[in-house]
LOTIKOL-624079 format. One record per residue: residue number from 1; residue in one letter; x, y, z of N, C-alpha, C, O, CB in turn. Coordinates in steps of 0.2 Angstrom, whole numbers. Glycine has a CB too. Example, Ala and Ser with C-alpha at 12.3 -4.5 7.8 and 13.67 -1.06 7.14 Angstrom:
> nr; rest; n.px; n.py; n.pz; ca.px; ca.py; ca.pz; c.px; c.py; c.pz; o.px; o.py; o.pz; cb.px; cb.py; cb.pz
> 1; A; 66; -28; 39; 62; -22; 39; 66; -16; 39; 71; -17; 42; 57; -22; 45
> 2; S; 64; -11; 35; 68; -5; 36; 64; 0; 39; 67; 6; 40; 70; -3; 29
END
This chain:
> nr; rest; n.px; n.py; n.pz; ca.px; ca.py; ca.pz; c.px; c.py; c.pz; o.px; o.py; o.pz; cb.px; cb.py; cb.pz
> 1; X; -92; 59; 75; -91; 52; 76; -87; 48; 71; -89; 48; 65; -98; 48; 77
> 2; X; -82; 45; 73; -79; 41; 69; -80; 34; 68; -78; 30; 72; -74; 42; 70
> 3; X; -83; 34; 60; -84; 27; 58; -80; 22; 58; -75; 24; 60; -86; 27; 53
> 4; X; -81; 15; 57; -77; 9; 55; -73; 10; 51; -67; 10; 51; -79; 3; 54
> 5; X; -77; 12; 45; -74; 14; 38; -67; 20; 38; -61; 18; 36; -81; 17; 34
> 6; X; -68; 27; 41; -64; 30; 46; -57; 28; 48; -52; 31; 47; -68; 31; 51
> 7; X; -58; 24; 51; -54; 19; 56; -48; 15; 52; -42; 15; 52; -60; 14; 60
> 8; X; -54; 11; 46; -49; 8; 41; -46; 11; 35; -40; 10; 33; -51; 3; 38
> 9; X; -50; 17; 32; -45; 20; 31; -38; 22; 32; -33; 21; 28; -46; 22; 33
> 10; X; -39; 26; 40; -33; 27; 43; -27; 24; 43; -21; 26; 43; -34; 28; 47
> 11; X; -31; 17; 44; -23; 11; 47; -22; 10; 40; -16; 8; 39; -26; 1; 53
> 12; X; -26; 10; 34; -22; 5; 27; -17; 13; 25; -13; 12; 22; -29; 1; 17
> 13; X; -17; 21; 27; -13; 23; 26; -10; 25; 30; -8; 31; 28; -12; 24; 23
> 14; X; -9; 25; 37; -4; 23; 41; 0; 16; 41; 5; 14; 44; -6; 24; 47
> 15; X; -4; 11; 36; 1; 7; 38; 6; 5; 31; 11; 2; 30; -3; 0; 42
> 16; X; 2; 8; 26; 7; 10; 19; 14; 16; 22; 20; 15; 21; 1; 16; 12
> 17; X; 10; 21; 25; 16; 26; 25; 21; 21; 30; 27; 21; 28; 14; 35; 29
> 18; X; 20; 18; 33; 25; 16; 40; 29; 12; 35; 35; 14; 34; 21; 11; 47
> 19; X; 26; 6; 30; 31; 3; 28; 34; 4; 23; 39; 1; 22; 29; -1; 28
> 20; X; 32; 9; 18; 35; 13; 13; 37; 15; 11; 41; 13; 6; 35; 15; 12
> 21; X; 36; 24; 14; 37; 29; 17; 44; 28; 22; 50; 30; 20; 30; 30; 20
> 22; X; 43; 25; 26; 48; 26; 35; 52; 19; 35; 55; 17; 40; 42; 28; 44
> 23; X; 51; 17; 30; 55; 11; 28; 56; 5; 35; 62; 3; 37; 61; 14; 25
> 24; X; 48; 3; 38; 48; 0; 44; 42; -6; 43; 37; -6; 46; 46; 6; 50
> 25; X; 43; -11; 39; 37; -15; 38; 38; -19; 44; 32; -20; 46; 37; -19; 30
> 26; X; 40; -21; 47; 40; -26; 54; 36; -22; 60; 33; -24; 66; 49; -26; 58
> 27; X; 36; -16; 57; 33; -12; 63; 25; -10; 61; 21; -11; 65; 37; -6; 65
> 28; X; 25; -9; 54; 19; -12; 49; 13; -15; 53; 8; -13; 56; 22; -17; 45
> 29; X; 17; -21; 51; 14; -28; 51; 10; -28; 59; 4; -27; 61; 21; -35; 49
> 30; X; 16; -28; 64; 16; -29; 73; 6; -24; 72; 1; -27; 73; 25; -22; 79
> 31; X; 7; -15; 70; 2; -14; 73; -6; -14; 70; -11; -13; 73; 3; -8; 75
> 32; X; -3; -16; 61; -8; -15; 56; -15; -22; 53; -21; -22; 51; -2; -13; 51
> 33; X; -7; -27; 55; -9; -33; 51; -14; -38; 56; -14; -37; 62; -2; -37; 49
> 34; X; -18; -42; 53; -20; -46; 57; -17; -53; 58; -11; -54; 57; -26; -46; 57
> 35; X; -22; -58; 60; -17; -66; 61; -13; -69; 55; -8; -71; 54; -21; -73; 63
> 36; X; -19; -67; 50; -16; -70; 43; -16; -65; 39; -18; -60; 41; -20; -75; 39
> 37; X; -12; -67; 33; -9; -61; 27; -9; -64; 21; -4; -67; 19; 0; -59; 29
> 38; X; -15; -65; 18; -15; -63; 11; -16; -61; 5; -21; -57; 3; -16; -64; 11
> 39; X; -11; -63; 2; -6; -56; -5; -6; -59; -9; -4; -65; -9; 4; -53; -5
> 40; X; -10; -55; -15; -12; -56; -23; -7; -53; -27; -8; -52; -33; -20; -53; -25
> 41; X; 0; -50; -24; 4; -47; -29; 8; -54; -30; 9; -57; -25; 8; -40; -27
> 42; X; 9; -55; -36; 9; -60; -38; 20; -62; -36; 23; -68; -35; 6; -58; -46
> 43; X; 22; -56; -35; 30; -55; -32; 33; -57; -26; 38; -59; -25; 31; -51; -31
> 44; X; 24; -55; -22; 25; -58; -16; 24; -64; -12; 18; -65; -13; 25; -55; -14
> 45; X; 26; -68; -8; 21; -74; -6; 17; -73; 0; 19; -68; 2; 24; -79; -4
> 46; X; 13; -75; 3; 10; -76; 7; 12; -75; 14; 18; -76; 16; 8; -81; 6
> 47; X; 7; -72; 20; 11; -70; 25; 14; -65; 29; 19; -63; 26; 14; -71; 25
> 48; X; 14; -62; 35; 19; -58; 37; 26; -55; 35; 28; -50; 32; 19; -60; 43
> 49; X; 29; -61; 36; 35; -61; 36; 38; -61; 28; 44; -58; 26; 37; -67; 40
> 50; X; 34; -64; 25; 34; -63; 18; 33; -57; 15; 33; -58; 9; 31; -67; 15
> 51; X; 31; -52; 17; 28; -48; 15; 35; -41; 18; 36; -36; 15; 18; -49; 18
> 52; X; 38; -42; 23; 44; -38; 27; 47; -38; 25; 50; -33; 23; 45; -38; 32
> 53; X; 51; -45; 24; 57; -46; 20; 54; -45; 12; 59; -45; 9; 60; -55; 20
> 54; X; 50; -43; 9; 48; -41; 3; 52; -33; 2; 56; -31; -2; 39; -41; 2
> 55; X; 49; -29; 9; 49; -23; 9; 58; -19; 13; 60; -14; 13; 41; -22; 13
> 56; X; 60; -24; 16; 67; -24; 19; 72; -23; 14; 77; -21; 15; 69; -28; 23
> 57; X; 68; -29; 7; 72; -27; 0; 73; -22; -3; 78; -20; -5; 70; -30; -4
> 58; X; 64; -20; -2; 65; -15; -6; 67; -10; -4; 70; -5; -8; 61; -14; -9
> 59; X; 67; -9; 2; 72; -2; 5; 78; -3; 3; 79; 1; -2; 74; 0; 13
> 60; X; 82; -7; 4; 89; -8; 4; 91; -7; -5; 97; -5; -7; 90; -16; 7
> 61; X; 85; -8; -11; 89; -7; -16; 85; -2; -19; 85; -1; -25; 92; -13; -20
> 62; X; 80; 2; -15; 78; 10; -16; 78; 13; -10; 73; 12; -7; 70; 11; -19
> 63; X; 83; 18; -8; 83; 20; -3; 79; 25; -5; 76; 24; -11; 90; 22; 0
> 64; X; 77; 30; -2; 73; 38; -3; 67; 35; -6; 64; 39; -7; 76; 45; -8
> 65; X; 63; 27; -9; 57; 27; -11; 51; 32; -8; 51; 34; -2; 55; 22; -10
> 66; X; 46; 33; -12; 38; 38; -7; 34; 36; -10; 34; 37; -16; 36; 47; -7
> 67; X; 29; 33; -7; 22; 36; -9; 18; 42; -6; 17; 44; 0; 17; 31; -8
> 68; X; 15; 44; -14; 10; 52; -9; 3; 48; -10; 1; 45; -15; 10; 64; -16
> 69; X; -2; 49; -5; -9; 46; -7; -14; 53; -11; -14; 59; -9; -13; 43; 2
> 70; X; -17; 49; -15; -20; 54; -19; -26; 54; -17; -29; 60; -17; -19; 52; -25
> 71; X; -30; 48; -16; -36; 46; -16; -38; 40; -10; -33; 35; -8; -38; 44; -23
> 72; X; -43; 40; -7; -43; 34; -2; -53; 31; -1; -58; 34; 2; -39; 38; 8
> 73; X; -52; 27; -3; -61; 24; 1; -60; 19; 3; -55; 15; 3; -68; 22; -4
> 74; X; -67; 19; 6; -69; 14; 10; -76; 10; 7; -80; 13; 5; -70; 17; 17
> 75; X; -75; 3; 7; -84; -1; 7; -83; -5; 9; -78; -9; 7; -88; -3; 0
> 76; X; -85; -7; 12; -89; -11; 18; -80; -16; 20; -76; -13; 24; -98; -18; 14
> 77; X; -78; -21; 19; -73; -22; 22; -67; -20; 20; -62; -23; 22; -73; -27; 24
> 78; X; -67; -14; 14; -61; -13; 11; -59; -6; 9; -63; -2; 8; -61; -16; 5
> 79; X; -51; -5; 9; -51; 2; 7; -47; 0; 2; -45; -6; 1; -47; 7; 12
> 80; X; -47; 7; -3; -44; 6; -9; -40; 15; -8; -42; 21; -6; -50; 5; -17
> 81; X; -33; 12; -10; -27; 18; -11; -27; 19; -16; -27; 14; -18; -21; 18; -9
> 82; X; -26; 23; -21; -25; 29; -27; -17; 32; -24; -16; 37; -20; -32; 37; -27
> 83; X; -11; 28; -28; -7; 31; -25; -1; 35; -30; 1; 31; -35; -5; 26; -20
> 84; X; 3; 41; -29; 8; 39; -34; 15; 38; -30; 18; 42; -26; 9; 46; -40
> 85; X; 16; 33; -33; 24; 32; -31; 32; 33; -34; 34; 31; -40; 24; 25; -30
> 86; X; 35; 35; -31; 41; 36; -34; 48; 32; -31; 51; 32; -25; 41; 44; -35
> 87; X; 48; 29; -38; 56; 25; -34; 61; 27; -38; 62; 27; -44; 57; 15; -35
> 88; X; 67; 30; -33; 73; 32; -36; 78; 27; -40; 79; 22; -38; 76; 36; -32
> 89; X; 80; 31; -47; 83; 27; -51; 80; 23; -56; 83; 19; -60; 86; 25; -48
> 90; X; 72; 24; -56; 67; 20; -59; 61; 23; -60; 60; 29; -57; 65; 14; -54
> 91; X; 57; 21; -64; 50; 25; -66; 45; 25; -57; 45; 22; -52; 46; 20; -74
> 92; X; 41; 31; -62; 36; 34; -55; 31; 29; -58; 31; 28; -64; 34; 44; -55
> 93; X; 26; 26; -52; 21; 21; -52; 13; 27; -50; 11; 30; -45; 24; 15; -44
> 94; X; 9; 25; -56; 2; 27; -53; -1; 20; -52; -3; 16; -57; -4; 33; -58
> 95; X; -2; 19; -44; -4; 12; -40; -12; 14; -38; -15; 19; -37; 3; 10; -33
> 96; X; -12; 7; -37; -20; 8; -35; -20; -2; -29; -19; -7; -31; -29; 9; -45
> 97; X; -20; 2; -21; -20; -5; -19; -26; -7; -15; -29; -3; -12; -14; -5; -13
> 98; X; -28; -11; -15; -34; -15; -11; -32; -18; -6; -28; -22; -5; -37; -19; -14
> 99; X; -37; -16; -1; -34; -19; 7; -40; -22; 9; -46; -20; 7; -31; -13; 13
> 100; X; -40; -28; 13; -46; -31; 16; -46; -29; 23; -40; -28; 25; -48; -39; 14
> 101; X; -50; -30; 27; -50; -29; 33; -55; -35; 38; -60; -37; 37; -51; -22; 33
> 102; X; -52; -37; 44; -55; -42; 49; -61; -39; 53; -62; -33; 54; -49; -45; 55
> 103; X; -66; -42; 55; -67; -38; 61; -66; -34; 66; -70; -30; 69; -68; -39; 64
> 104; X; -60; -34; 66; -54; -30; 71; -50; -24; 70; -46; -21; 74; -49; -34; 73
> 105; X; -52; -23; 63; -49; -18; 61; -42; -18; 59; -38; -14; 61; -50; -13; 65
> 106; X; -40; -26; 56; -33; -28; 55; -34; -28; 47; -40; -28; 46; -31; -35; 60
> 107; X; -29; -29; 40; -28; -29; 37; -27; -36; 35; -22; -38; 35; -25; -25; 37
> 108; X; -31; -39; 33; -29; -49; 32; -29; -49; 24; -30; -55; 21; -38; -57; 36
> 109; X; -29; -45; 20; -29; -47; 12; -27; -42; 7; -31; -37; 7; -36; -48; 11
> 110; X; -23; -41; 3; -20; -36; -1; -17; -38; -8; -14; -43; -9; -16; -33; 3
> 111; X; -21; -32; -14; -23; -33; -20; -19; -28; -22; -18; -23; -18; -30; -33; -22
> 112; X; -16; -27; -27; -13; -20; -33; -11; -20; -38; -8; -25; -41; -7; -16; -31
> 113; X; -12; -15; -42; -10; -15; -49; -6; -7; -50; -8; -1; -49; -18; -17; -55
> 114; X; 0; -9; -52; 3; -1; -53; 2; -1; -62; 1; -6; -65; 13; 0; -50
> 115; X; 4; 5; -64; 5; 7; -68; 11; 11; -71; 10; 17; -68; 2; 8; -67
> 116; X; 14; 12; -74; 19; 16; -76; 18; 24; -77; 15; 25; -83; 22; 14; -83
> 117; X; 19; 29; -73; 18; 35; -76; 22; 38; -83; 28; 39; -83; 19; 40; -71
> 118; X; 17; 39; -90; 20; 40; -94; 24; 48; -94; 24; 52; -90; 15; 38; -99
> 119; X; 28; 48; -99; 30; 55; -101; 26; 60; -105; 26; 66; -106; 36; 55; -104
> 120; X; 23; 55; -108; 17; 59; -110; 11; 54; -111; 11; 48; -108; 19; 64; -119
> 121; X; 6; 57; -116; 0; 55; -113; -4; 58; -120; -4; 64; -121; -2; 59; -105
> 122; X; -9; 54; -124; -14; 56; -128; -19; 59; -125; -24; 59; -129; -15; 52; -131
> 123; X; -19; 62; -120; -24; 64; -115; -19; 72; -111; -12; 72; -111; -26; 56; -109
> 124; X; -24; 78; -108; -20; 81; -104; -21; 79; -96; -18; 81; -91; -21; 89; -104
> 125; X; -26; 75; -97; -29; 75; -88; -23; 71; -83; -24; 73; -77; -38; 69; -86
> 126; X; -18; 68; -84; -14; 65; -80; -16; 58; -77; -21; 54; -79; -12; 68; -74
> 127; X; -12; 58; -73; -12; 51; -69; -17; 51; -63; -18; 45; -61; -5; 51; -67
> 128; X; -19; 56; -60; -21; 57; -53; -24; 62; -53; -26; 63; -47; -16; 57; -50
END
């Protein structure tokens, strides 16, 4: 039986990879998002559309960007991604995003903090 939690999961990464990944945030937003869109990354503003033209940018001046998901939970209306990202021409990101979710299983709120993956590391365990 597949849970709510299950469910949201799924959609925060399908709807990461969609916009990311396949460099499609309009299409994102259309199946992922709900009515409202509020964004605690401080880069971006408030919004759908604010949030597409964020990501239309950033294709255009990182073509071949990825995220690989490392890790994924769920509690009660939220999923958290563990992710590493890599932008070409630029340092590799260990990101960790927060997503909130509506009753509907729409995405209405989003938190992240990246990190720089070092080249080394007073530690062997890594990033991930």
């Amino acid at each position: 039986m597949t849970t709510q939690h299950d469910r949201n999961k799924e959609a925060a990464t399908q709807f990461y990879d969609l916009m990311f990944n396949q460099n499609d945030p309009q299409r994102a937003v259309e199946l992922y998002v709900g009515d409202d869109y509020t964004q605690h990354n401080p880069e971006v503003a408030d919004g759908k559309q604010s949030f597409i033209d964020y990501f239309v940018r950033m294709a255009a001046e990182y073509p071949g960007k990825h995220v690989e998901f490392k890790r994924v939970f769920a509690d009660g209306d939220y999923v958290i991604l563990h992710c590493h990202q890599t932008w070409p021409n630029d340092n590799d990101y260990a990101g960790i995003d927060i997503f909130r979710f509506d009753d509907h299983g729409k995405i209405i709120e989003h938190w992240d903090v990246l990190q720089i993956v070092p080249g080394s590391a007073a530690n062997d365990n890594g990033m991930f």
